[in-house]
DSSP file (Angstrom, degrees, kcal/mol; ACC not computed):
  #  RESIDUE AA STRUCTURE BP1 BP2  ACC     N-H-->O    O-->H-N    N-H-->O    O-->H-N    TCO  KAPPA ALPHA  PHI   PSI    X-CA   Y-CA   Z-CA
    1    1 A X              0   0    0      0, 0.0     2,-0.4     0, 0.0    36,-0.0   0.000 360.0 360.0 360.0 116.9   30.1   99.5  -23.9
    2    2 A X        -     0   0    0     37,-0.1     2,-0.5    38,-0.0    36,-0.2  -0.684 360.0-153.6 -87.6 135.9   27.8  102.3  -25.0
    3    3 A X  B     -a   39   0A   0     35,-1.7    37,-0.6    -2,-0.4     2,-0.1  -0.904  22.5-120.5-121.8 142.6   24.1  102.0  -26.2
    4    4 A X    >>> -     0   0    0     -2,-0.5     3,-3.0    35,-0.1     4,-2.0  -0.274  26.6-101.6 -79.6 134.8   22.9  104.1  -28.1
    5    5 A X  H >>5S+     0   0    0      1,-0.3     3,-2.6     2,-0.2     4,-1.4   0.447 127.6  52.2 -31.8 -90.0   19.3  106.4  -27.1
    6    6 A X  H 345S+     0   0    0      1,-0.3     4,-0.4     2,-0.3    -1,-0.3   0.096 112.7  41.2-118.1  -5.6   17.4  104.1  -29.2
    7    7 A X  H <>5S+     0   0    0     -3,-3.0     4,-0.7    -2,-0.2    -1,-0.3   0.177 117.5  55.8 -92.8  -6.8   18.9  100.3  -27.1
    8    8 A X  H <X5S+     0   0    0     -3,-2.6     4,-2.1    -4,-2.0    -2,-0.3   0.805 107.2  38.1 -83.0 -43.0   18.5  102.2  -24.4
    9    9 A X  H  X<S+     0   0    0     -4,-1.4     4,-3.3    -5,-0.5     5,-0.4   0.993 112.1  59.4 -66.3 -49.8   14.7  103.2  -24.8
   10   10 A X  H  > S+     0   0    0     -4,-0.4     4,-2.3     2,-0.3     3,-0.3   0.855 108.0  47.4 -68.3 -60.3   14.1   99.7  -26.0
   11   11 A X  H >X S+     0   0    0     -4,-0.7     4,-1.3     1,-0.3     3,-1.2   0.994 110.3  57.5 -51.4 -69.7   15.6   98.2  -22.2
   12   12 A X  H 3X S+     0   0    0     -4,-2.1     4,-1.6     1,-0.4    -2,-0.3   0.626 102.5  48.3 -47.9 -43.6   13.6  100.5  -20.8
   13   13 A X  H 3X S+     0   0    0     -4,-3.3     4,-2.2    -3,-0.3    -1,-0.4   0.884 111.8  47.3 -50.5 -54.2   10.6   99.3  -22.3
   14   14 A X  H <X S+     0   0    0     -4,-2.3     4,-0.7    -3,-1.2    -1,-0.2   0.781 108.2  55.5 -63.5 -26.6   11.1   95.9  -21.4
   15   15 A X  H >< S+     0   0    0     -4,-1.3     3,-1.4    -3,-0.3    -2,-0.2   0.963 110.5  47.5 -43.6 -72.8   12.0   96.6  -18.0
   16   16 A X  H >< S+     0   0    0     -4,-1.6     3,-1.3     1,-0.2    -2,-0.2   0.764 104.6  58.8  -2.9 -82.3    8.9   98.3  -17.7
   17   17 A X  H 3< S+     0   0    0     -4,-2.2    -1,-0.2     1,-0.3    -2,-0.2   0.668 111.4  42.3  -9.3 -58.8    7.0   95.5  -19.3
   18   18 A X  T XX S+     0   0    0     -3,-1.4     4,-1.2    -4,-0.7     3,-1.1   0.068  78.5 130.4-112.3   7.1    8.1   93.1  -16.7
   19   19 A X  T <4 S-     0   0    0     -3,-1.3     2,-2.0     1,-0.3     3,-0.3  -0.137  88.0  -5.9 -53.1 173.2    7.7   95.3  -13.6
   20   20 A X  T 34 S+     0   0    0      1,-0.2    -1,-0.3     0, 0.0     3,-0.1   0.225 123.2  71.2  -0.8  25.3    5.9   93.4  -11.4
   21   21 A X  T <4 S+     0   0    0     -2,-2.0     2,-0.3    -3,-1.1    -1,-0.2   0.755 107.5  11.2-129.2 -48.6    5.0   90.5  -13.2
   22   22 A X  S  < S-     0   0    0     -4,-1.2    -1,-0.7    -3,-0.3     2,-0.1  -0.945  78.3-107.9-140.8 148.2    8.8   88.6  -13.5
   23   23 A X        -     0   0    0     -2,-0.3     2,-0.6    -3,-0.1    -4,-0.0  -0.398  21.0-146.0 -92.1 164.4   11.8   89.2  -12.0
   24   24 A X        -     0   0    0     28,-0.1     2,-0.3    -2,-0.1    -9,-0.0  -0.949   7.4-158.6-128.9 105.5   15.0   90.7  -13.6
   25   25 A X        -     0   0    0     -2,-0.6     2,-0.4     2,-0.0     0, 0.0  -0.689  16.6-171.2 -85.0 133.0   18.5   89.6  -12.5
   26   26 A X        -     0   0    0     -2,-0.3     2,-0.4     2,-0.0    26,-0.0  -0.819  11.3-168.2-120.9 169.1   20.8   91.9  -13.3
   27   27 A X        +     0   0    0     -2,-0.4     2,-0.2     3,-0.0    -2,-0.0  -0.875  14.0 156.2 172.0 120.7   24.8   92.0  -13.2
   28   28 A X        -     0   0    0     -2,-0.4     4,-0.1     1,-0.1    -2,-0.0  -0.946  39.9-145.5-163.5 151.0   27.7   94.8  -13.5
   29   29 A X  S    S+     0   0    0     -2,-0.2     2,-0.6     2,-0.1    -1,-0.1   0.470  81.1  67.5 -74.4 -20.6   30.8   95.6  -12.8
   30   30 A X  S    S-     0   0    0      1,-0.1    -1,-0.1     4,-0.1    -3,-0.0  -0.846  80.5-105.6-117.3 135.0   30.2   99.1  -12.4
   31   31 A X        -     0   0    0     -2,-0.6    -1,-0.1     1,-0.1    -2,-0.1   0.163  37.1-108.9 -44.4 170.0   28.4  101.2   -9.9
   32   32 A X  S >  S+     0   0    0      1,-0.1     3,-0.8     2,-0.1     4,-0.2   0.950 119.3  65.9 -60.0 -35.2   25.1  102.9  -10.9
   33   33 A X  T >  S+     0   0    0      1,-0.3     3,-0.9     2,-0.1    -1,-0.1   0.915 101.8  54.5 -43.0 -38.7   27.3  106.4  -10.9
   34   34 A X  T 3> S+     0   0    0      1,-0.2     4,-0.8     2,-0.1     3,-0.3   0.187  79.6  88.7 -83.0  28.6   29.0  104.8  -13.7
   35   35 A X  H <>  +     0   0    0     -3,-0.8     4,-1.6     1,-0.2    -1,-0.2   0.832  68.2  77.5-102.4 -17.5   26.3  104.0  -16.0
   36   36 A X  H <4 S+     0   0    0     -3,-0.9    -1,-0.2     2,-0.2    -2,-0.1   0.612  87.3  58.9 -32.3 -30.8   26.3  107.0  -17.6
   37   37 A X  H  4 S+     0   0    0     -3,-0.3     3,-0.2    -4,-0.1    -1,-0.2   0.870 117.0  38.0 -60.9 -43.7   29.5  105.7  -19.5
   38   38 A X  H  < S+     0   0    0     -4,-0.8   -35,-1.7     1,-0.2     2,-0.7   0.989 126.0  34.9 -76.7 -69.3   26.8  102.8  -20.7
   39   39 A X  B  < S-a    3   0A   0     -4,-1.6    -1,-0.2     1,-0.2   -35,-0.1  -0.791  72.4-164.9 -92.9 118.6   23.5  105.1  -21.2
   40   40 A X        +     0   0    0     -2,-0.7     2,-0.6   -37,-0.6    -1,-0.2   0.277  63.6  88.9 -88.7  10.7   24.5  108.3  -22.4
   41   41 A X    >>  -     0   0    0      1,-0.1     4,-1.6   -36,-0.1     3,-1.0  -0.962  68.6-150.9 -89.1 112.2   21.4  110.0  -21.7
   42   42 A X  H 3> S+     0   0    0     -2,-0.6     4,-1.9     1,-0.2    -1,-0.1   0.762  92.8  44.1 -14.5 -61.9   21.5  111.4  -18.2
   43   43 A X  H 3> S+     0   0    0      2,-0.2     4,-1.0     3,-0.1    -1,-0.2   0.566 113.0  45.4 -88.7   1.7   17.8  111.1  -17.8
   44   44 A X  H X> S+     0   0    0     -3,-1.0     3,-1.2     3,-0.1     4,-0.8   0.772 112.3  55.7 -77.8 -65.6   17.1  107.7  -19.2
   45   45 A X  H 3X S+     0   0    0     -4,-1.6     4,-0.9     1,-0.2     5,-0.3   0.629 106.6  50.5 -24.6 -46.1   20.0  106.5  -17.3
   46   46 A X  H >X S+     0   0    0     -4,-1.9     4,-3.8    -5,-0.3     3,-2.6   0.997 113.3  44.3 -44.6 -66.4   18.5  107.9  -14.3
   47   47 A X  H <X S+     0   0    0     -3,-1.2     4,-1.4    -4,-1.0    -1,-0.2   0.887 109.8  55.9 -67.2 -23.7   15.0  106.1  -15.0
   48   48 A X  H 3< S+     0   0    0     -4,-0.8    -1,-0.3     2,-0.3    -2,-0.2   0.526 105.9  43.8 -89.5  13.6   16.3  103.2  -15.7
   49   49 A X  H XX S+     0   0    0     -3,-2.6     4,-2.5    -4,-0.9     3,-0.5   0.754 116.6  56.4 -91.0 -57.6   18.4  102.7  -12.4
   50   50 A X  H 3X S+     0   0    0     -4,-3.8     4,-0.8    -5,-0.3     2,-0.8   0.799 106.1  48.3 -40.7 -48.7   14.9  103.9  -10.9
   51   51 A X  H 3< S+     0   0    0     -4,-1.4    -1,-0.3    -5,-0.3   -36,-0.1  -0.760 113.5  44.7 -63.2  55.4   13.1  101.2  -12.6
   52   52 A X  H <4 S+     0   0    0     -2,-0.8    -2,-0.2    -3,-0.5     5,-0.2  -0.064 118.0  40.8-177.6 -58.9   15.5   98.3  -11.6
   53   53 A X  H >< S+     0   0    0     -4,-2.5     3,-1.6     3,-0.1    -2,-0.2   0.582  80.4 109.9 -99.6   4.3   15.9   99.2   -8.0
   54   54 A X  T 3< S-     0   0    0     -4,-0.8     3,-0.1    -5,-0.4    -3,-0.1  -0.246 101.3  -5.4 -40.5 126.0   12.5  100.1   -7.3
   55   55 A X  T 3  S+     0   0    0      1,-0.1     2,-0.2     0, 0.0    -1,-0.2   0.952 120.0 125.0  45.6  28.3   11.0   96.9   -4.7
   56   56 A X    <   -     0   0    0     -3,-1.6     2,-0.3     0, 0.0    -1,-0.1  -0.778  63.6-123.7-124.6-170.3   14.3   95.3   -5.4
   57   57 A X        -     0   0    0     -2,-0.2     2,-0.4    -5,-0.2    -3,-0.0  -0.937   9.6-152.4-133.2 152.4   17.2   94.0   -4.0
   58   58 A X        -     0   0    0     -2,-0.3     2,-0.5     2,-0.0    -5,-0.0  -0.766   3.7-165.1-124.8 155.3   20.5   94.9   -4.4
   59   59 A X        -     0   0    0     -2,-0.4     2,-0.8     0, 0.0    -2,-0.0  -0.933   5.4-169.2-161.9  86.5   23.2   92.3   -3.9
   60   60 A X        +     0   0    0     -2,-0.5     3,-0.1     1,-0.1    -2,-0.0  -0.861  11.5 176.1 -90.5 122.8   27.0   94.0   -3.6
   61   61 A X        -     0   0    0     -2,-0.8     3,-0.1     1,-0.3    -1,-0.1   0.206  48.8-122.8-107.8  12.0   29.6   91.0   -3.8
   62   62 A X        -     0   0    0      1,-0.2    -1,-0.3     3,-0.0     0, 0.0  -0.164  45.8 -47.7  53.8-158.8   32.6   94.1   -3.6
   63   63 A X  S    S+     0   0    0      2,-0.1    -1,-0.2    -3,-0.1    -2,-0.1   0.851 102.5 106.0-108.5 -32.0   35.0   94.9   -5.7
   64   64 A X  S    S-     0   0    0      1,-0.1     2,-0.2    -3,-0.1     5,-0.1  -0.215  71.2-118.2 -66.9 132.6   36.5   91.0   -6.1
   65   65 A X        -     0   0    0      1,-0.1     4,-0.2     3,-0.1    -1,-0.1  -0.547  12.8-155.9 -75.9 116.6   35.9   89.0   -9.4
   66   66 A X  S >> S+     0   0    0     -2,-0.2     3,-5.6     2,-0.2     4,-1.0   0.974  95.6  41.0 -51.3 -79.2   33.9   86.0   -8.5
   67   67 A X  H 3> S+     0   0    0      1,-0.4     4,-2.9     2,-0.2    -1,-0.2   0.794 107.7  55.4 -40.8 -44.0   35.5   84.3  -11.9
   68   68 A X  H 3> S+     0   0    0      1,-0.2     4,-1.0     2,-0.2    -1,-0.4   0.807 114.6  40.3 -78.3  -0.4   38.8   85.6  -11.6
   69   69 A X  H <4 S+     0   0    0     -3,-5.6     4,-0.2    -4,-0.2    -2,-0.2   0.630 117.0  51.7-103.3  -1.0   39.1   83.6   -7.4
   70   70 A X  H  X S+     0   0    0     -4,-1.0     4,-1.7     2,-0.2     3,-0.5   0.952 109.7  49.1 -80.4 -51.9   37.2   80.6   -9.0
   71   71 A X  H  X S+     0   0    0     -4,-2.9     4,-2.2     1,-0.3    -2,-0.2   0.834 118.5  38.6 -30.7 -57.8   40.1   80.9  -11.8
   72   72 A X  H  X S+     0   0    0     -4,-1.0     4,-1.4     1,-0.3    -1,-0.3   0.682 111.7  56.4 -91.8 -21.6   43.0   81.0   -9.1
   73   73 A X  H  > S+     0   0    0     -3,-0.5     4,-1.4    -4,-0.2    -1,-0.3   0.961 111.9  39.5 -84.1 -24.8   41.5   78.6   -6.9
   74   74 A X  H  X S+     0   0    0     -4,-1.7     4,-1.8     2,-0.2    -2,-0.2   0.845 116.5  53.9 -77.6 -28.2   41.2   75.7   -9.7
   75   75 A X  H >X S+     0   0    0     -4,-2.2     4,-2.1    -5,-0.3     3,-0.6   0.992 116.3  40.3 -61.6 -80.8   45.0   77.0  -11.0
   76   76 A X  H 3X S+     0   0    0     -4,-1.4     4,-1.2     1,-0.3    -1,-0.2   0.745 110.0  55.3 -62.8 -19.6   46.3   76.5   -7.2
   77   77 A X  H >< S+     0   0    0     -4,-1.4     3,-0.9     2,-0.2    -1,-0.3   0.991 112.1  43.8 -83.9 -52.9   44.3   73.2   -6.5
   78   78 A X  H << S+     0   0    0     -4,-1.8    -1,-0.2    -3,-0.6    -2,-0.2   0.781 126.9  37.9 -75.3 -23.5   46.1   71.2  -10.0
   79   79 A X  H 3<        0   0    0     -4,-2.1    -1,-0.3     1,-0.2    -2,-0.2   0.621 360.0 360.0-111.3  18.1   49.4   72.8   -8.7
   80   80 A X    <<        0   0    0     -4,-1.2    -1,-0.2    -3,-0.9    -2,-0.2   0.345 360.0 360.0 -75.2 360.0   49.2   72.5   -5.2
């Protein structure tokens, strides 16, 4: 999904906002290289992957969909 320079500035701000003060959980499917598909500006994308992982933590759970082994494990447990 792409957003547009002006939902992009508008994250950024809020990010911003909430730098040190509350934390920001974040969640994607896609690497940071691929956020360019989502913020089509090159250099906000940049600052705002710079303003996210700044003094954060980064949590990789690899490439398997939490939802889709919770999905297959409740499907095999009712036919098992």
């Amino acid at each position: 999904m792409e957003l547009d320079r002006h939902g992009a500035e508008l994250l950024f701000q809020v990010l911003t906002e909430r730098e040190e003060k509350n934390s920001v959980a974040i969640a994607s499917n896609e690497s940071f290289s691929g956020w360019t598909k989502t913020f089509t500006d090159p250099r906000l994308c940049a600052a705002i992957v710079d303003r996210i992982t700044f003094a954060g933590n980064i949590i990789e759970t690899g490439t398997d969909s939490y939802r889709l082994a919770q999905t297959r494990a409740r499907t095999d447990a009712n036919t098992g």
